[in-house]
N, C-alpha and C positions, 0 to 999 in steps of 0.2 A: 504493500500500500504506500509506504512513503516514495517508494522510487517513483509510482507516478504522481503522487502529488508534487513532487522536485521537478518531475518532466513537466507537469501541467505547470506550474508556474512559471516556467522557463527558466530554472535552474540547471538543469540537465538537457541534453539536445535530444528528441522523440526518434526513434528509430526511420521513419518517415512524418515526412510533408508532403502534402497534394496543395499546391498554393493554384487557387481559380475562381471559380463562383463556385459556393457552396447550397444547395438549395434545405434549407428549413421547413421541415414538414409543420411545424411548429404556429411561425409567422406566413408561410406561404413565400416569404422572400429567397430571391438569390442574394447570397453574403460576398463579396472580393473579399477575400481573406485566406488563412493558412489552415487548414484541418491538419493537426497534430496525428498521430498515428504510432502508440508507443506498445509491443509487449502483445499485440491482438487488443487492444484497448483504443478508443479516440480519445485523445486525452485533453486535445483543446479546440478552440476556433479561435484565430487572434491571430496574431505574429509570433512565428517560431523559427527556428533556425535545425535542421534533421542531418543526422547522419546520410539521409540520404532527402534529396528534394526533385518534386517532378511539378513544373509547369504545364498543370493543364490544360488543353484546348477543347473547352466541351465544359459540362456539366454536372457538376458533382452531385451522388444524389445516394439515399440509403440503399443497402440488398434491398432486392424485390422477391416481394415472398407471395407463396401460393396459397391462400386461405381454406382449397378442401383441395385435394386430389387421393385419387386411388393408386398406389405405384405399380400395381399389378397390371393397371388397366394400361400402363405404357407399352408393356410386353416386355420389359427392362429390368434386370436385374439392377439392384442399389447402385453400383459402381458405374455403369454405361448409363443410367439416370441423371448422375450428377456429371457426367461429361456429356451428355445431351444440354442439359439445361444453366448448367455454371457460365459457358459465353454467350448467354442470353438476361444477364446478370440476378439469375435464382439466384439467393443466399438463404431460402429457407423456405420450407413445405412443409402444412400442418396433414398430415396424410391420415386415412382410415383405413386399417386394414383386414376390413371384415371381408374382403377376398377371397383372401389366403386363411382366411380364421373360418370362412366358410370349407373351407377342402382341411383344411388339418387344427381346427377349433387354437386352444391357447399356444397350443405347439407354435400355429403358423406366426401367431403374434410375437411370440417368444424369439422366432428366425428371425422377422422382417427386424426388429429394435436390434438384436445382434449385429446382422450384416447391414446396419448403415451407422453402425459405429465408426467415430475418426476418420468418416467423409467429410473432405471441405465444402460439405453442406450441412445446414442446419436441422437436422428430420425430429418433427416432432407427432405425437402421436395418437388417437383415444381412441379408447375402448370400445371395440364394436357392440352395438347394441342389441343386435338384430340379427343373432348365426343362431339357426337360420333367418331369414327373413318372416318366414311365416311357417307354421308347422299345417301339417295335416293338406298341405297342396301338394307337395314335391318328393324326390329325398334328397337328403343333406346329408352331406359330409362330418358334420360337426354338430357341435351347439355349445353356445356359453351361455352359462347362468349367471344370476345374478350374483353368486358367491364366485362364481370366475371373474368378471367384472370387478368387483371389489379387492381382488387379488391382481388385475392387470392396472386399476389404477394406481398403485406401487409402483409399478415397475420405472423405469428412465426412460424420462423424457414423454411421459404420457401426460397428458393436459386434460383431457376431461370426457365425457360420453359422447362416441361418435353418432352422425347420425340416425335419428329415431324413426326409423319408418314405419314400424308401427301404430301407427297415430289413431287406429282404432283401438288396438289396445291402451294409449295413453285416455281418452274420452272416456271409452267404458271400463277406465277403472280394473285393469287385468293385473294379479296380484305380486308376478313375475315382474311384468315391464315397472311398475311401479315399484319396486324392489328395488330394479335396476338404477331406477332414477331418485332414490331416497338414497342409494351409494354413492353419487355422482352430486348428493344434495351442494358440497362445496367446491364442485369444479364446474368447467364449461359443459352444455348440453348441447348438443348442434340438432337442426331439426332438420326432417325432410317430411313436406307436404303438405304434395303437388293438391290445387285448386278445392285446401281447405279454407272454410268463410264462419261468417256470421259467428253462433255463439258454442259448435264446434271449434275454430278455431281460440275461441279464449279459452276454452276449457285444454286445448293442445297445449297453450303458452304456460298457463296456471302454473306446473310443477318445476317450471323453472328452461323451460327451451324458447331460447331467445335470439335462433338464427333459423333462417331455409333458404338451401341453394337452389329449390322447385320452383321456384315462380315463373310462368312462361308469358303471363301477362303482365304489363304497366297497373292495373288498375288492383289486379291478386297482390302483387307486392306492395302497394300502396296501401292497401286494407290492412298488411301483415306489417309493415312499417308505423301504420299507425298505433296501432298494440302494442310497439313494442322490440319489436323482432328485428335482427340486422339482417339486411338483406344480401348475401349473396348471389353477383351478376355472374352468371354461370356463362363460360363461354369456351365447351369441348370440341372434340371431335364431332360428335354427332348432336346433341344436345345446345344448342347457339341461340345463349338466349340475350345477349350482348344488348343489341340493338332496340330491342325491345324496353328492357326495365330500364335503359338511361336515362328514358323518358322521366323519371321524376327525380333522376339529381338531382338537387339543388347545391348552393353554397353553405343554406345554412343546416342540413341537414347527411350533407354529406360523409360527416362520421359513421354513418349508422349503414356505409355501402364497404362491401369486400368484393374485390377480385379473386375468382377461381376462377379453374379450369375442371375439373372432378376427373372425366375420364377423357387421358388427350393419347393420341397416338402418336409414336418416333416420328414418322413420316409428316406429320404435323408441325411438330418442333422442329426437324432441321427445314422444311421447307418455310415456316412461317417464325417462329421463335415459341414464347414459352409469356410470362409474364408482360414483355416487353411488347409483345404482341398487340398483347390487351390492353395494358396502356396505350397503345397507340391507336388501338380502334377506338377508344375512349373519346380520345382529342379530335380525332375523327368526324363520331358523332358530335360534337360542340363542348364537351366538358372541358374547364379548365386544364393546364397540363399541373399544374398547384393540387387540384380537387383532384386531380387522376390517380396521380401519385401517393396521392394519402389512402388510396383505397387498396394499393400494393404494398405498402409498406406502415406506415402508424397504426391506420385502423385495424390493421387483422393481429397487430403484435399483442396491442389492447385489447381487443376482446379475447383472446388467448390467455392472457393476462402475463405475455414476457416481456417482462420490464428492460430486457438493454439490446434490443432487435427493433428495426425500423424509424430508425430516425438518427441523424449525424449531429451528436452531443455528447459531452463529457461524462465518462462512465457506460456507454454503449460497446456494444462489438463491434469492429472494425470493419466489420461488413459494408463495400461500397461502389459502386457504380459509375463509372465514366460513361457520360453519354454525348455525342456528338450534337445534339439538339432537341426543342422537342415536337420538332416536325418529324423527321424520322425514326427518333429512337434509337438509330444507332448506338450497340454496346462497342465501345473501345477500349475499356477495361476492368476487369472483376476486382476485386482484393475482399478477400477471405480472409477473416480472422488478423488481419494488419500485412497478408500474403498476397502478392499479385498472383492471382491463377488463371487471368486470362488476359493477353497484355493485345487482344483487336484481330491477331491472324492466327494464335495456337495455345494451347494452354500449357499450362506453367507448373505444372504436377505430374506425377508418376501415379497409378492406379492400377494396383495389382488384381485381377479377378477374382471373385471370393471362391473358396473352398466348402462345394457344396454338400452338406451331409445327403445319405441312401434314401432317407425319410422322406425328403421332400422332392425326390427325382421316381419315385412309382407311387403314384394316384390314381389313375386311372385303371379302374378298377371293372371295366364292363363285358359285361356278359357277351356271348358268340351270340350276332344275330342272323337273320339271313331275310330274303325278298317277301314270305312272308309275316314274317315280326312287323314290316311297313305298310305293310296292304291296306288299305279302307273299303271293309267291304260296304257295299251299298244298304244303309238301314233306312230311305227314305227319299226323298227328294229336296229338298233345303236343306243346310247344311251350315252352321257358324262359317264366319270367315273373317282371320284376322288381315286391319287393312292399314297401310303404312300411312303414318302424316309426316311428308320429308321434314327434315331436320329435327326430329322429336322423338323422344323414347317413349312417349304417350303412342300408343293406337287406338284407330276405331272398331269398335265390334260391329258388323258386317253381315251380310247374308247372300249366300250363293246358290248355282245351282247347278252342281259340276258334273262332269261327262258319267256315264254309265256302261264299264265294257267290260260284258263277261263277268256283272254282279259287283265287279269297283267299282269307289269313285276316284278317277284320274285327275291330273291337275292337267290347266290346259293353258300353256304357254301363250296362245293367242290372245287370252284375255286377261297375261299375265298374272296368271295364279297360278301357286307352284305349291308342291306338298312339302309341310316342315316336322321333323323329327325331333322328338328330345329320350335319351337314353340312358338312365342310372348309368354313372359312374362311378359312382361310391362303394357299391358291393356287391356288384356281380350278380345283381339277380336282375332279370329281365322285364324291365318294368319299362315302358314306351308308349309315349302318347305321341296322337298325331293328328295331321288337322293340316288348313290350307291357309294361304296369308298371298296376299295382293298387293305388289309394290317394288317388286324385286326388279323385273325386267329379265328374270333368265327365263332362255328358249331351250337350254341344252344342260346336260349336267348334273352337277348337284356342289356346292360347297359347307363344310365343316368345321364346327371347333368346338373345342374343349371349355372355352372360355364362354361362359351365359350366364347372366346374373342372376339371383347372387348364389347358388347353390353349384353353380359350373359342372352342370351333366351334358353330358354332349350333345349338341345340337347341327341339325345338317337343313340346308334348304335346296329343293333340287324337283327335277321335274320327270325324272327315272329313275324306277327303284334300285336298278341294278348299279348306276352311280350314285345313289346315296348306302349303299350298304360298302361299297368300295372305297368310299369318303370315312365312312364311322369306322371301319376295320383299319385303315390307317390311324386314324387317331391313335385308337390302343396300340400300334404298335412305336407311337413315336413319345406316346405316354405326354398325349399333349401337344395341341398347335392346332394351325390354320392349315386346311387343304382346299385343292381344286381338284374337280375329275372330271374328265369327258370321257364318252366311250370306253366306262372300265380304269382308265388309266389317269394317276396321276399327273396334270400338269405343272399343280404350283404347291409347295408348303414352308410353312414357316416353322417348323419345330419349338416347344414351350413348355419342358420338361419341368421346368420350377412350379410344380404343383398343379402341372396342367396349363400353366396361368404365362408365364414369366421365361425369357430366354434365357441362355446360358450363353450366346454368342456377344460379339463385339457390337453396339453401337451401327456400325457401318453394314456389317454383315445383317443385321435385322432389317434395319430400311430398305436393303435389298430385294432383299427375300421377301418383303411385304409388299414391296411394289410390285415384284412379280405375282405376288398372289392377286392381285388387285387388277394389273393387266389380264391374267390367265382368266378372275371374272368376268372383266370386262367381256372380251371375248366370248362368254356364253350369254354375252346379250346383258348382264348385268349393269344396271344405268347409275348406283348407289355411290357417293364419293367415299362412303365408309361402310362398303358391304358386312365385314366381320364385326366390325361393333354392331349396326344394329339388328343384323341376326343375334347379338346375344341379347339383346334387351327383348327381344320377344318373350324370355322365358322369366324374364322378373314379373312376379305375381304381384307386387304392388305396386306397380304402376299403371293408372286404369289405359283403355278399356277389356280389352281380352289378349289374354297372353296363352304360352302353352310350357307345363310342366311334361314331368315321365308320367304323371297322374293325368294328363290330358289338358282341355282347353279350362280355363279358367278364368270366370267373368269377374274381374279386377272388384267391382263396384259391389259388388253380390259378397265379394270372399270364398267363391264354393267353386267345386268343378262342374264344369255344364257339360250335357253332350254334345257331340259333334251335328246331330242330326236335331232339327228342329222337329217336334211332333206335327 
């Protein structure tokens, strides 16, 4: 402590100085002045004199931090995460890893908090609330109770109850979920949900959940902001709800807004960026670059409640951002912890791969199936049909009236409906629901993955049985990933052995392989900018309106499994 007090008062020289405009999340101002830099520590703003000094051109500004993400849903292992996102100037992610906690329960939490230890990134962490997401629709992997919960918010670097999806059980009082959130009484609660109102939503906020990154309308967030609630602008891969909720930033009201991203893909990040992104669509839409940035950095530290993250002041982390302007955002330099790690063309660290234990590389666990395990025989004439709304994990429940051959019913590429699978992965028993979904654009084929929220059984969408069974038998043998098949045969995959979920390759090597999975859909006519993400949201059951489990199709709104066949 005294050494930096000696440096802070210009007794002693700071290991570095950034002498430029310093920008103040604080006052909103740029400062001319010296930002001290002693030890991993900012020790001043003033005039200082550093062992070493660098005259900035650009704009000095805190880490920029991500307020919800998933790091599973990157397809990324910890190490290739923070060299994805470090020169895009991340210095910190508040992550949920009910994923991974859904395939291997506290085990998986226990991994992820391990292997992103002593990254020069910040990872912080809560409690999944919700393994499974809903019981008695699917099967799951896992489950944490409320007494596991209270045992993971101990652990390091955990901040508080991730999101609550269950928000029927928070309303009607369910003694578990209530459990879970009487454990969490003194930490953060993060909420999810989507197009709750009136005086269901007070009774959601009542036990203490005081954020949702669901809001897909201006008007739904403004209802939940007035309450109370910080509202998270969600802005993923498939989920882009950006543009929408800016509509009620204001100046004076703008603390109570966070930047996330939840589920973003590689191919994302290195084509577009990461935080810096979204700040810049921010200024974009009309929001101050002042108001933008507080919603990357001050706001999310605060409601977190980490006091020396997001903002460049005396006694903070040295976490800090060179940006070339705030027209384009350009990152021209990172400095982690008082370390430059990313100096504009390559980064500035060494990152060894982690060492992955046997536990978390065989998950997939599914039964031999064969052409007819997928069959639909014909019990009727109408028939549910799930129907995409681009750019939304939301669907609509639908009604069809699909071909009839030889006592099936087939999907019919012409009218773009195709048949979707989902298949216990968990234990080997043969449990498979199926059903038809409208939105895809394939005429050929079938595509696959391991990854489907939030319980991750295998899910394939395809328009021949013989290639969606030749899609699901690859999975189990890759123990996890994206495929493509035509004609029998593989054209494209991505391998995802980290619990199904997550690569084991390089950064470079995954983008690759992704984009070829993405042309290889393409190619079957598929029109989707994010085909494998929103095949997997098809199979989260609470998200309205009809989705499909290995227990079948399932009306979001209702809570139950419905038939496939209308009476």
């Amino acid at each position: 402590m005294m050494d930096f007090l000696k440096v802070a008062k210009g007794e002693r020289k700071p290991k570095l100085v950034l002498k430029g405009k310093i920008f103040s999340v604080f006052s909103g101002e740029l400062i001319n002045g010296d930002l001290a830099i002693h030890n991993g520590k900012i020790v001043g703003i003033g005039e200082y004199t550093g062992e070493r000094t660098i005259d900035v051109d650009g704009i000095i500004l805190p880490g920029f931090i991500d307020g919800h993400i998933h790091l599973e849903s990157t397809l990324l292992n910890p190490v290739e995460f923070a060299k994805a996102v470090i020169p895009h100037g991340t210095t910190t992610v508040f992550s949920d890893p009910h994923e991974i906690a859904n395939v291997l329960g506290v085990y998986g939490v226990e991994f992820i908090i391990k292997y992103t230890k002593n990254l020069p990134l910040n990872f912080y962490f809560l409690a999944p609330s919700c393994v499974p997401a809903v019981k008695g629709l699917e099967t799951f992997g896992a489950e944490i109770s409320s007494k596991d919960i209270k045992k993971i918010l101990k652990f390091e670097r955990v901040v508080g109850l991730a999101e609550v999806m269950n928000f029927p059980g928070v309303i009607n009082g369910d003694p578990e979920v209530i459990e879970k959130l009487i454990a969490s009484k003194n930490k953060v609660v993060d909420g999810h949900a989507p197009g709750l109102t009136g005086n269901q939503l007070n009774a959601y906020i009542f036990p203490g959940i005081y954020s949702d990154h669901e809001c897909v309308t201006h008007t739904e967030a403004l209802e939940k902001l007035r309450r109370g609630m910080k509202i998270m602008i969600r802005e993923g891969s498939v989920a882009k709800n950006l543009s929408e909720l800016i509509k009620i930033v204001k100046d004076y009201c703008s603390e109570n807004f966070i930047l996330v991203s939840d589920d973003l893909l590689p191919t994302d990040i290195v084509k577009n960026g990461h935080m810096d992104y979204r700040l810049k669509l921010c200024i974009e839409a009309g929001v101050k670059p002042e108001v933008a940035i507080k919603m990357a950095t001050i706001n999310t530290a605060r409601y977190f409640g980490i006091k020396d993250i997001g903002a460049l002041a005396p006694g903070f982390k040295a976490d800090v951002v060179v940006i070339d302007g705030f027209d384009s955002f350009k990152v021209k330099m990172v400095i982690k912890d008082g370390n430059i790690v990313w100096d504009g063309n390559s980064l500035k660290l060494e990152l060894s791969p982690p060492k992955l234990p046997k536990k978390v590389l065989s998950t997939v666990k599914m039964a031999e199936i064969d052409k007819k395990d997928v069959e639909i025989k014909a019990e009727g004439k109408t028939c549910r049909l799930i129907e995409l709304i681009p750019n939304q994990i939301v669907t609509k429940a639908s009604t069809w009236d699909p071909p009839i051959v030889n006592g099936l019913a087939i999907p019919d590429p012409e009218q773009d409906v195709a048949k979707v699978v989902v298949v216990d992965r968990h234990r080997y028993e043969k449990k498979i629901g199926v059903g038809f979904v409208k939105g895809f654009g394939i005429k050929r084929g079938a595509i696959a993955s391991s990854v489907s929220h939030d319980s991750h059984n295998c899910i394939c969408v395809g328009v021949n049985d013989a290639d969606i069974i030749v899609a699901l038998r690859r999975l189990k043998d890759l123990q996890g990933g994206f495929v493509v098949v035509e004609s029998k045969k593989v054209k494209a995959e991505l391998p995802l052995p980290i619990a199904g979920l997550m690569s084991n390759l390089p950064l470079e090597d995954v983008v690759k392989r992704l984009d070829s999975c993405y042309n290889a859909a393409k190619s079957l006519g598929i029109n989707l900018e994010h085909p494998f993400t929103t095949l997997s949201f098809l199979a989260l059951p609470v998200i309205p309106e009809l989705k499909i489990t290995d227990y079948g199709l399932v009306d979001v709104n209702e809570m139950r499994i419905v038939n496939l066949w209308i009476e």
